[in-house]
N, C-alpha and C positions, 0 to 999 in steps of 0.2 A: 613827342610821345606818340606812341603809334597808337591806331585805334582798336576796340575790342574786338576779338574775334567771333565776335557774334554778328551775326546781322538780323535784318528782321521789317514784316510786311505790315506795319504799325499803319504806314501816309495809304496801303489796298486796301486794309480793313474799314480803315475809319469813314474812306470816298465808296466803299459798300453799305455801308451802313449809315446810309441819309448823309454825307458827307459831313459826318461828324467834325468840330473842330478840336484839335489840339487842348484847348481850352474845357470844350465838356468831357475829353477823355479824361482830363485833368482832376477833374470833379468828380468825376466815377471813381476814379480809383487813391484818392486821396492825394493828389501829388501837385508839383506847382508847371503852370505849362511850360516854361521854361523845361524843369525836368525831363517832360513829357516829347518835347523838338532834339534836346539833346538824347535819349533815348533812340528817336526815331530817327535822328543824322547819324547815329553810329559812334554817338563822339563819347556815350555812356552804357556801359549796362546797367540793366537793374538789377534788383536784389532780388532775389527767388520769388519771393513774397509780389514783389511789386509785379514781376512779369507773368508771377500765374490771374492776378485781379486782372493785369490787360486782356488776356487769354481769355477769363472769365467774362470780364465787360461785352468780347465780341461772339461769346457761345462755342469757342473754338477748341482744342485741344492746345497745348503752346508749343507743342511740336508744329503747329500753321501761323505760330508768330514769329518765332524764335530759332535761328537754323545758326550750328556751328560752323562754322568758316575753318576748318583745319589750314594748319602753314605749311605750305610747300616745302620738304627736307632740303636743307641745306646739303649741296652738294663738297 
């Protein structure tokens, strides 16, 4: 299965911000850490909901967490 075309600055935010762990993102934004690693390897996206609370968690717009990955046209 390929990965989402999202990507995102989940592991810059959190080592800006007292190097938050995984675990208390977790906690902030309702979710389990597990989630929260999969989210932040790329192997998941989140729900709207879930990616605006991260965005929110770090005082950011989620346009500085969350960036489209467009697929290069097949030739």
């Amino acid at each position: 299965m390929a990965r989402p075309p999202i990507t995102n600055q989940i592991r810059r935010l959190r080592f800006e911000h007292n190097e938050m762990t995984q675990q208390e993102l977790a906690d902030r934004i309702g979710m389990t850490r597990q989630t929260v690693a999969s989210i932040e390897h790329n192997k998941y996206s989140p729900s709207l909901e879930a990616a605006f609370r991260i965005a929110e968690t770090f005082g950011v717009p989620i346009g500085e967490v969350f960036f489209w990955k467009a697929e290069e046209p097949r030739k």
